[in-house]
The first five atom37 places (N, CA, C, CB, O) and aatype in JSON, in Angstrom:
{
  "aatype": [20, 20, 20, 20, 20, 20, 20, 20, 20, 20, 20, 20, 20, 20, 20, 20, 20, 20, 20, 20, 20, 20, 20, 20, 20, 20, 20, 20, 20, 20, 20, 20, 20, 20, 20, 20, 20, 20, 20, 20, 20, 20, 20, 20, 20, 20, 20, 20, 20, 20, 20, 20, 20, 20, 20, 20, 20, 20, 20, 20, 20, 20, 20, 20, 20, 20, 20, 20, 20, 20, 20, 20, 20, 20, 20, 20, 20, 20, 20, 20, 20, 20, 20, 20, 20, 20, 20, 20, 20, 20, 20, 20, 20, 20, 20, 20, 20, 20, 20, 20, 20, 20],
  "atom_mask": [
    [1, 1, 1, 1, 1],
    [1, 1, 1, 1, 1],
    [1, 1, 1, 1, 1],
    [1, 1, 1, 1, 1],
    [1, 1, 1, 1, 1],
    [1, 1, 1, 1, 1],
    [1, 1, 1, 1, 1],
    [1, 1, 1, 1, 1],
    [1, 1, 1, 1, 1],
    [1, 1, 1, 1, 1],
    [1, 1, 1, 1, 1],
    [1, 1, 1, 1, 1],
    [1, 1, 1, 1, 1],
    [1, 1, 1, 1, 1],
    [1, 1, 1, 1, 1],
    [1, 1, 1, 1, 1],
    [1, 1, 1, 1, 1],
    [1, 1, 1, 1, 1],
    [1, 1, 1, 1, 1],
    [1, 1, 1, 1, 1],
    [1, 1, 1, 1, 1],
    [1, 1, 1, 1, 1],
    [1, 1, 1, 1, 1],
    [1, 1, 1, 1, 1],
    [1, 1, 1, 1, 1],
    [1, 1, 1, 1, 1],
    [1, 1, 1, 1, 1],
    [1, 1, 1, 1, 1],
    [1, 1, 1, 1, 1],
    [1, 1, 1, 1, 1],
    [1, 1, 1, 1, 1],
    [1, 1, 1, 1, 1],
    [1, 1, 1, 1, 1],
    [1, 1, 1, 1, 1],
    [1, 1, 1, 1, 1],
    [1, 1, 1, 1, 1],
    [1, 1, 1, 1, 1],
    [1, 1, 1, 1, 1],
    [1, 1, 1, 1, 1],
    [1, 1, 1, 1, 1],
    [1, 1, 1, 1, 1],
    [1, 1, 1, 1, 1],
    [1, 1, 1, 1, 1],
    [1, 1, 1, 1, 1],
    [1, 1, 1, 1, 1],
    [1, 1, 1, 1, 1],
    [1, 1, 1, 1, 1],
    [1, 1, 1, 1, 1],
    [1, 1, 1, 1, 1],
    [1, 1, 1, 1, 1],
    [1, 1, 1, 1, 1],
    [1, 1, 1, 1, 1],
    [1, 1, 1, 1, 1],
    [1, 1, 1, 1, 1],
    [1, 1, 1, 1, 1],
    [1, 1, 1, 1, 1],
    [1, 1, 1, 1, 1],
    [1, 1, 1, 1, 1],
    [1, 1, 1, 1, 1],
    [1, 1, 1, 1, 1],
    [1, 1, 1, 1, 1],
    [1, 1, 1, 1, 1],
    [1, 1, 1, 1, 1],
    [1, 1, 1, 1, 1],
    [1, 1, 1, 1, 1],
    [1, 1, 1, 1, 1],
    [1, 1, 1, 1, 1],
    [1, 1, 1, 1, 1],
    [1, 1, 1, 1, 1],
    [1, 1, 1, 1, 1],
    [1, 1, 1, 1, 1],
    [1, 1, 1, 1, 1],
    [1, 1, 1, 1, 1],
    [1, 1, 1, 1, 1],
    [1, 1, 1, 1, 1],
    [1, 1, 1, 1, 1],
    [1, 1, 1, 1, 1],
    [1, 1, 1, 1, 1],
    [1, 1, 1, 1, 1],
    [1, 1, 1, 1, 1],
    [1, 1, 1, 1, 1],
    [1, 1, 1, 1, 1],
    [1, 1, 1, 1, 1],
    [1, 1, 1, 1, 1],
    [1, 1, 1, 1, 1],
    [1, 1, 1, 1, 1],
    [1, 1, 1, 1, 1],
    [1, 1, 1, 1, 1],
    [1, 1, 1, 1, 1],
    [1, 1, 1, 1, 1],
    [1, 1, 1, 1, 1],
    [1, 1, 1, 1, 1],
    [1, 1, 1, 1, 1],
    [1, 1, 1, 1, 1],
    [1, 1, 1, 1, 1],
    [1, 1, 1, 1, 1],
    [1, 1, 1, 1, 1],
    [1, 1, 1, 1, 1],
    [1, 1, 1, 1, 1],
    [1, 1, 1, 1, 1],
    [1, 1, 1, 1, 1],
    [1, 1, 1, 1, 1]
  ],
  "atom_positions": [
    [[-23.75, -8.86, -5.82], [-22.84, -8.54, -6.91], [-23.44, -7.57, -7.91], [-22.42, -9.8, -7.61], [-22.79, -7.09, -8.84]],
    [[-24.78, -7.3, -7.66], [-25.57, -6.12, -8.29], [-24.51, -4.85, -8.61], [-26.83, -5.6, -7.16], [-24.27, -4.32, -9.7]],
    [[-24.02, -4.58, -7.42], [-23.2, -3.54, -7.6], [-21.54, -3.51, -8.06], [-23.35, -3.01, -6.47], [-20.77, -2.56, -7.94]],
    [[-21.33, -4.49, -8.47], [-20.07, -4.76, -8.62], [-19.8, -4.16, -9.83], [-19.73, -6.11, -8.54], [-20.79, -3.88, -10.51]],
    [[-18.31, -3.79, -10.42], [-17.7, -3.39, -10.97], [-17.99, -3.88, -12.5], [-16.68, -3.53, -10.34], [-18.19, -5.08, -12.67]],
    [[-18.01, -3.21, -13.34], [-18.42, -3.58, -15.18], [-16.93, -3.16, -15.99], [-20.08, -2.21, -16.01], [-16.57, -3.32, -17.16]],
    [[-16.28, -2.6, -14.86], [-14.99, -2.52, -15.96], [-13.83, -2.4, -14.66], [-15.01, -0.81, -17.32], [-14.08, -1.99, -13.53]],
    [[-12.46, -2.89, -15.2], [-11.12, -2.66, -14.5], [-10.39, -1.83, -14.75], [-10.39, -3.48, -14.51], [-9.96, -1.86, -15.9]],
    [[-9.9, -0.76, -13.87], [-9.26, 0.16, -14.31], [-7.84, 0.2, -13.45], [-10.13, 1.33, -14.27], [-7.58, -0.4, -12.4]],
    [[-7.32, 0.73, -13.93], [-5.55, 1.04, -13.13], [-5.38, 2.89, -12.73], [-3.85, 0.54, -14.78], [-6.06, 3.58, -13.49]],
    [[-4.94, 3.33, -12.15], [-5.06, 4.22, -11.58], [-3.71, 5.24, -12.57], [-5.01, 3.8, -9.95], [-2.76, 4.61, -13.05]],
    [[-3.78, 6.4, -12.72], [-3.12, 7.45, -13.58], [-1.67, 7.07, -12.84], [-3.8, 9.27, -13.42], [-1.02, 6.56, -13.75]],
    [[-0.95, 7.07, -11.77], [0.07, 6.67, -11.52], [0.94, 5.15, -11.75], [-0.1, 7.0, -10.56], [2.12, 4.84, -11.92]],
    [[-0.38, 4.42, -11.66], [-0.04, 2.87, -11.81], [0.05, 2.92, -13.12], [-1.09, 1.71, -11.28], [0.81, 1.95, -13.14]],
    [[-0.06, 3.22, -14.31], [-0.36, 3.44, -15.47], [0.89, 3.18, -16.11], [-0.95, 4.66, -15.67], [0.96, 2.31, -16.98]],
    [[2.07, 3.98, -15.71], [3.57, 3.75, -16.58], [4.1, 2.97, -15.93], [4.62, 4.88, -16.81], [4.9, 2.35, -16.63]],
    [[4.1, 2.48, -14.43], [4.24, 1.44, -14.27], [4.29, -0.02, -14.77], [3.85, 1.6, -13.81], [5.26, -0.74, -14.98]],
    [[2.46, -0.33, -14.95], [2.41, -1.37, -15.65], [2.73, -1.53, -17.08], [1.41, -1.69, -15.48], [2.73, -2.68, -17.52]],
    [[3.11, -0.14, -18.19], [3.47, -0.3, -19.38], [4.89, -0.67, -19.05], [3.18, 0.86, -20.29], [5.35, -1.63, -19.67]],
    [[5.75, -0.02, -18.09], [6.84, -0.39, -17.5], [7.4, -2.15, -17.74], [6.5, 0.01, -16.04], [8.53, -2.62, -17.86]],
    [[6.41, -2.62, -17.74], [6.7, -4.06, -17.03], [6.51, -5.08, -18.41], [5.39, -4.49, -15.54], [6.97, -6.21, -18.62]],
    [[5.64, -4.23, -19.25], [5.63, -4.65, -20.13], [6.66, -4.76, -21.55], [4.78, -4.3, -20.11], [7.08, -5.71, -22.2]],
    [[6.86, -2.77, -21.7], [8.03, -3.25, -22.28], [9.15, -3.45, -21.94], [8.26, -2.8, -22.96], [9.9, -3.51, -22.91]],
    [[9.98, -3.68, -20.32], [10.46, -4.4, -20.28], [10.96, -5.88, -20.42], [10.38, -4.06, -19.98], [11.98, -6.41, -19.98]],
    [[9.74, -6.48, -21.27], [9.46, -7.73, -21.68], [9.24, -8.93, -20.92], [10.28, -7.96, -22.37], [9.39, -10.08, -21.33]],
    [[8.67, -8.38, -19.16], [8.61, -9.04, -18.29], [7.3, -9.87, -18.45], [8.81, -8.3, -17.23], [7.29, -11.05, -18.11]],
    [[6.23, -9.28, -18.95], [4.9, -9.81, -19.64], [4.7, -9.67, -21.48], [3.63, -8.85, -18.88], [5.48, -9.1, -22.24]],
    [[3.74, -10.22, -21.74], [3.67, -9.8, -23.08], [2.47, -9.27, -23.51], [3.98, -10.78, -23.88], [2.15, -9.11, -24.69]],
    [[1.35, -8.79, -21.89], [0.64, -8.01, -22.26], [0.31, -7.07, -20.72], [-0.49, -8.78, -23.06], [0.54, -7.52, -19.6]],
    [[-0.17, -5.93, -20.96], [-0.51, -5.21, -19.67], [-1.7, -5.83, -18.8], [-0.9, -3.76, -20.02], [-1.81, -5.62, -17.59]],
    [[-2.76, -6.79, -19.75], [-3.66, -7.33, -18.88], [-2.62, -8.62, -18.38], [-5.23, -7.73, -19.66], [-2.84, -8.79, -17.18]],
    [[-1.76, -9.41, -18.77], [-1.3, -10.19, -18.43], [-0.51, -10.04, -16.98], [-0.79, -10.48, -19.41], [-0.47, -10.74, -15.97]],
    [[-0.02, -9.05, -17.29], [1.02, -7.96, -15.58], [0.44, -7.76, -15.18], [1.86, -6.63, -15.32], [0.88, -7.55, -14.05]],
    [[-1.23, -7.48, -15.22], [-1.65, -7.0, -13.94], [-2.63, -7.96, -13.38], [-2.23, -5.62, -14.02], [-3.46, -7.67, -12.52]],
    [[-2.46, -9.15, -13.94], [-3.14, -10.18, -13.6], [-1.83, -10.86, -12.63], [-3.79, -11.04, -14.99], [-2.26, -10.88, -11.48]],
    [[-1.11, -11.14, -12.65], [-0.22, -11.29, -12.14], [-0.03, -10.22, -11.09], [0.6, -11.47, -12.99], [-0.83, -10.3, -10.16]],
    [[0.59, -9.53, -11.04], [0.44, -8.21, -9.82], [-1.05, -8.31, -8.93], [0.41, -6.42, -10.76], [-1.07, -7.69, -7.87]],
    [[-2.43, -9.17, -9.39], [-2.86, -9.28, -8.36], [-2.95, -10.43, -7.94], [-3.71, -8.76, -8.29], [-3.82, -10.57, -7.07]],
    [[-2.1, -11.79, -8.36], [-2.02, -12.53, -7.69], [-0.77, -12.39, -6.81], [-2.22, -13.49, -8.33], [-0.63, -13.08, -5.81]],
    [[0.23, -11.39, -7.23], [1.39, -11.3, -6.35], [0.84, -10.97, -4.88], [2.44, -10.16, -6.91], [1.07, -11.61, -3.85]],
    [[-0.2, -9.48, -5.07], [-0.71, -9.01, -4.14], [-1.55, -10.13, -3.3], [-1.38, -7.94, -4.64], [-1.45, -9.97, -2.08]],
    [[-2.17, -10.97, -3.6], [-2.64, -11.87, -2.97], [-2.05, -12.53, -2.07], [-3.01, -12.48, -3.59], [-2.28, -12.59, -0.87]],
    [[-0.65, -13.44, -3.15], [0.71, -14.23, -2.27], [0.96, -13.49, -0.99], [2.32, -14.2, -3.17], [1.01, -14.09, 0.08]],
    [[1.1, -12.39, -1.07], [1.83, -11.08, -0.01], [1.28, -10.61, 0.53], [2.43, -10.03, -0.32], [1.74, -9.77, 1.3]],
    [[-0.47, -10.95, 0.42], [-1.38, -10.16, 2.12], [-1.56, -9.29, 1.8], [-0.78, -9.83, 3.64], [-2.34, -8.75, 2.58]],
    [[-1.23, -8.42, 0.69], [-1.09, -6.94, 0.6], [-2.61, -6.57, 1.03], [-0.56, -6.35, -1.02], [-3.61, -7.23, 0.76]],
    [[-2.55, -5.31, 1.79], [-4.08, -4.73, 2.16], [-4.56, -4.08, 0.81], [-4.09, -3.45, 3.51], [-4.01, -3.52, -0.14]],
    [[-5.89, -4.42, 1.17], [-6.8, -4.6, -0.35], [-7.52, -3.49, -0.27], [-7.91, -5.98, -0.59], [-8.52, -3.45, -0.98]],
    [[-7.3, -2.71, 0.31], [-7.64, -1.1, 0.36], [-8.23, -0.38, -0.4], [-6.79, -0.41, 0.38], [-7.49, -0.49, -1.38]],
    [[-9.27, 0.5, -0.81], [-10.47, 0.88, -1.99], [-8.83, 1.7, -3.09], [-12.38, 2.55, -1.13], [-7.86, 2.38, -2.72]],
    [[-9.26, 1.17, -4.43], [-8.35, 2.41, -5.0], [-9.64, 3.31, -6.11], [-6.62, 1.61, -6.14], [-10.6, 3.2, -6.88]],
    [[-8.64, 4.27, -5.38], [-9.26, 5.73, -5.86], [-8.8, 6.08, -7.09], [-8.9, 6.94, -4.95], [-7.64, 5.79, -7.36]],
    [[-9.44, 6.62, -7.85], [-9.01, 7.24, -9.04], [-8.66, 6.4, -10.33], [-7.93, 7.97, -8.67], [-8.11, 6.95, -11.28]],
    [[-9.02, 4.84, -10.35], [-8.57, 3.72, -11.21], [-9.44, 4.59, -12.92], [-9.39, 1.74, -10.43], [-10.58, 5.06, -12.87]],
    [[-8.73, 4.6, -14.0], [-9.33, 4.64, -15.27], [-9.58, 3.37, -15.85], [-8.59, 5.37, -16.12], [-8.83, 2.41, -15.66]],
    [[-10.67, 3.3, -16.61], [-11.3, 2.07, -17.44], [-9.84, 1.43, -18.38], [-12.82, 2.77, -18.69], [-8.99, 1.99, -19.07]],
    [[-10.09, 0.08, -17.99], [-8.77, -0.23, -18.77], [-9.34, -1.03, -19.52], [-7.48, -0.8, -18.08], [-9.43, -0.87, -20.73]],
    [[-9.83, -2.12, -18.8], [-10.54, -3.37, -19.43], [-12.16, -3.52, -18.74], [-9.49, -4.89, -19.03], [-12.54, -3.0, -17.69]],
    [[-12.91, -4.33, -19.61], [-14.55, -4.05, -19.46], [-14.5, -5.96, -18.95], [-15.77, -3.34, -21.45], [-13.86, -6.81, -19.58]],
    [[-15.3, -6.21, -17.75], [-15.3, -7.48, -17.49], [-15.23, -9.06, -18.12], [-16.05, -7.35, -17.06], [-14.82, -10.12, -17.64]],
    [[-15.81, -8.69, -19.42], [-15.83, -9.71, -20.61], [-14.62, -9.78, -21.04], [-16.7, -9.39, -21.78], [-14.8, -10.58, -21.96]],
    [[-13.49, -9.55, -21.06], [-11.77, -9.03, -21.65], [-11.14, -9.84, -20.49], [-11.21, -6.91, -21.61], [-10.24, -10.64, -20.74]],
    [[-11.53, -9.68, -19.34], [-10.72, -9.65, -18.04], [-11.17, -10.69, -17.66], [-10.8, -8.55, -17.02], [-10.23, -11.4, -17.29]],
    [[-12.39, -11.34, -17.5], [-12.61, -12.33, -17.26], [-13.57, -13.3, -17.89], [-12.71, -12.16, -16.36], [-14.54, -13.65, -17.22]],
    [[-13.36, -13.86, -19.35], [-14.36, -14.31, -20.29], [-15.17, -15.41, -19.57], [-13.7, -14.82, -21.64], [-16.4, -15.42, -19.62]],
    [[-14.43, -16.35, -18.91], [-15.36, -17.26, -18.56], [-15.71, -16.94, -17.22], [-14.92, -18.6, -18.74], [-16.69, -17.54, -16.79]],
    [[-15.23, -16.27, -16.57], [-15.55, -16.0, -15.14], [-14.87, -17.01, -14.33], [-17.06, -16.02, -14.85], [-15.65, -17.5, -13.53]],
    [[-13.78, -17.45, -14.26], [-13.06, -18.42, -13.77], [-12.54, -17.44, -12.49], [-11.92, -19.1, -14.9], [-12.49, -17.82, -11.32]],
    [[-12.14, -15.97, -13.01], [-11.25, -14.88, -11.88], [-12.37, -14.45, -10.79], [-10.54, -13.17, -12.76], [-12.04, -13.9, -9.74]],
    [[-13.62, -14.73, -11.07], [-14.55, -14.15, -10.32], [-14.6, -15.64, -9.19], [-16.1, -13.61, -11.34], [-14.43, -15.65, -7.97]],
    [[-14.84, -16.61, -9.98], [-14.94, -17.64, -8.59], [-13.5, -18.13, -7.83], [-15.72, -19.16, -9.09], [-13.47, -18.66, -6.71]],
    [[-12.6, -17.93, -8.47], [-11.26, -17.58, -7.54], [-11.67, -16.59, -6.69], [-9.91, -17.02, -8.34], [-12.39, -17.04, -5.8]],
    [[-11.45, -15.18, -6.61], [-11.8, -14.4, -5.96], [-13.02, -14.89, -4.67], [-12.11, -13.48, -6.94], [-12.95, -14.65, -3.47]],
    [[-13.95, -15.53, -5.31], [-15.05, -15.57, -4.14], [-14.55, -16.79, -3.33], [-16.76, -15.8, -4.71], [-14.9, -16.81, -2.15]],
    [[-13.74, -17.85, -3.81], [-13.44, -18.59, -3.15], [-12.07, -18.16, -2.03], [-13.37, -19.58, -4.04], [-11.56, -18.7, -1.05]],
    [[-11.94, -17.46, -2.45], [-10.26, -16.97, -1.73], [-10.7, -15.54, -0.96], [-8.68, -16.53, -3.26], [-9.9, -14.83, -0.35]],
    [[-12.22, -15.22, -1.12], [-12.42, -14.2, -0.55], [-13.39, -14.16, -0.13], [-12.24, -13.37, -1.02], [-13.93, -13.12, -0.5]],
    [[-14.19, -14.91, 0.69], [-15.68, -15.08, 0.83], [-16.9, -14.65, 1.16], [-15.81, -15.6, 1.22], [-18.11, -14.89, 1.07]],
    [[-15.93, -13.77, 1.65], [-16.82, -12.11, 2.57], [-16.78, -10.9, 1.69], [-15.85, -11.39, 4.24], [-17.32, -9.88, 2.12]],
    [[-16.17, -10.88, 0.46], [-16.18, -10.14, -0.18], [-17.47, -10.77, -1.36], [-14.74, -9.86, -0.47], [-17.58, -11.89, -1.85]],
    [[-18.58, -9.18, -1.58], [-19.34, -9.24, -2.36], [-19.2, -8.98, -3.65], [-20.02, -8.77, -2.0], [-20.08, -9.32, -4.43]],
    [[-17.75, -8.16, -4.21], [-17.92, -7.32, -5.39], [-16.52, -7.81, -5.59], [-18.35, -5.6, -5.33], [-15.67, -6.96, -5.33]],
    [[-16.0, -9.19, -6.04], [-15.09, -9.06, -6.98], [-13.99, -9.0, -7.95], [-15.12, -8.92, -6.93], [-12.89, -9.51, -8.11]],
    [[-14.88, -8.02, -8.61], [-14.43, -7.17, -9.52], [-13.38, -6.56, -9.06], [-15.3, -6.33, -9.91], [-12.17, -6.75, -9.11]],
    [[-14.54, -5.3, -8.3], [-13.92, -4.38, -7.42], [-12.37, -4.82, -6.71], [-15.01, -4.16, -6.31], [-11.23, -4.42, -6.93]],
    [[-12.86, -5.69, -5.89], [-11.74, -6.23, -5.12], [-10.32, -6.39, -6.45], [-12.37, -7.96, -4.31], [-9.31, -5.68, -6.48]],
    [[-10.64, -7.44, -7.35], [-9.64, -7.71, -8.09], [-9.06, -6.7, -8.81], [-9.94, -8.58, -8.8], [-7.97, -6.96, -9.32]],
    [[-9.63, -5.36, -9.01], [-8.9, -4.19, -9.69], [-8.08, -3.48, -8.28], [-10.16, -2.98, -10.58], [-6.91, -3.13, -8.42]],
    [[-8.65, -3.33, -7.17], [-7.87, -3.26, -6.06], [-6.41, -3.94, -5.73], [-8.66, -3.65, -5.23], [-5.36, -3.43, -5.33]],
    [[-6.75, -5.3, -6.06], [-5.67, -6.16, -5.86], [-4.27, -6.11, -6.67], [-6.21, -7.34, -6.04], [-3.08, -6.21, -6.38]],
    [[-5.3, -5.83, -8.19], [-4.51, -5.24, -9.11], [-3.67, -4.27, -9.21], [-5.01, -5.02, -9.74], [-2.6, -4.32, -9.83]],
    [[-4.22, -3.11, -8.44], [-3.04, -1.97, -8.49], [-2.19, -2.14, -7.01], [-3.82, -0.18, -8.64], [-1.02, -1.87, -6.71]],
    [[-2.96, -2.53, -6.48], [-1.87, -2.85, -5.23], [-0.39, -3.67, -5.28], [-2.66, -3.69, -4.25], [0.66, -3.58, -4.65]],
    [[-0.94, -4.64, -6.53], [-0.03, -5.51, -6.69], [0.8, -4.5, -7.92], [-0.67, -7.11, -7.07], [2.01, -4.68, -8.05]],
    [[0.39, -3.9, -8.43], [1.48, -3.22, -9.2], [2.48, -2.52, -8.41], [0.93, -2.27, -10.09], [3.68, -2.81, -8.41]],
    [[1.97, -1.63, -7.8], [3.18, -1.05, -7.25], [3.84, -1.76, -6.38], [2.98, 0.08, -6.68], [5.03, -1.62, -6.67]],
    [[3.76, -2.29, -5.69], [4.68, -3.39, -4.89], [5.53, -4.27, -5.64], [3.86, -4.34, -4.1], [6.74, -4.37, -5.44]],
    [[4.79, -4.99, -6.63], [5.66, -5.22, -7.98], [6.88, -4.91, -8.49], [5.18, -4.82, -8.81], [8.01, -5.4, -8.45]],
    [[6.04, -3.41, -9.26], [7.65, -2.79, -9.42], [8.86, -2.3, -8.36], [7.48, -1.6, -10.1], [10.04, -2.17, -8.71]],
    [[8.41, -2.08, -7.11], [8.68, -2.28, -5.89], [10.1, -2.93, -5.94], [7.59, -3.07, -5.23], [11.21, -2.43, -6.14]],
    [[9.71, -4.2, -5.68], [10.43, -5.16, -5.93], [11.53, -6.11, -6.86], [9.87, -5.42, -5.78], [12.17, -7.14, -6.65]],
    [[11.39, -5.29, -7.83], [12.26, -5.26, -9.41], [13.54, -4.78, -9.41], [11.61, -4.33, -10.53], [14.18, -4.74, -10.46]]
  ]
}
């Protein structure tokens, strides 16, 4: 986990999306939607595929204070070393499929 991820980012397209969702008043915060969007992505198999181009949104301490999302992740993912990584993946994956689905 040396190499794992120090911050979560959402990608320049996913971006109005997830404000999308927000002020539509579907969440009441953008970390909240996209915490959600990656458990949607989870529910749904979605392939967890590297995302490219994600900007710093949130810094790991914000996203996951106690580290509760990190041992979900390792438990639900066990072969995965980094995550973070993974969960900002999951994250935008689950956004667009998300709104997708709206």
């Amino acid at each position: 986990m040396a190499n794992d991820k120090k911050t979560i980012g959402i990608t320049k397209s996913n971006t109005p999306l997830l404000a999308k969702l927000v002020v539509e008043g579907r969440f009441g915060s953008e970390l909240d939607a996209a915490k959600f969007a990656m458990a949607y992505a989870i529910k749904e198999k979605i392939d967890v595929s590297i995302t490219e181009g994600a900007e710093t949104k949130w810094n790991v301490g914000s996203f996951d204070p106690d580290g509760s999302m990190r041992s979900l992740l390792e438990a639900l993912f066990p072969d995965n070393t980094e995550p973070y990584r993974l969960a900002e993946n999951l994250m935008n994956q689950g956004i667009k499929r998300l709104v997708e689905t709206l």
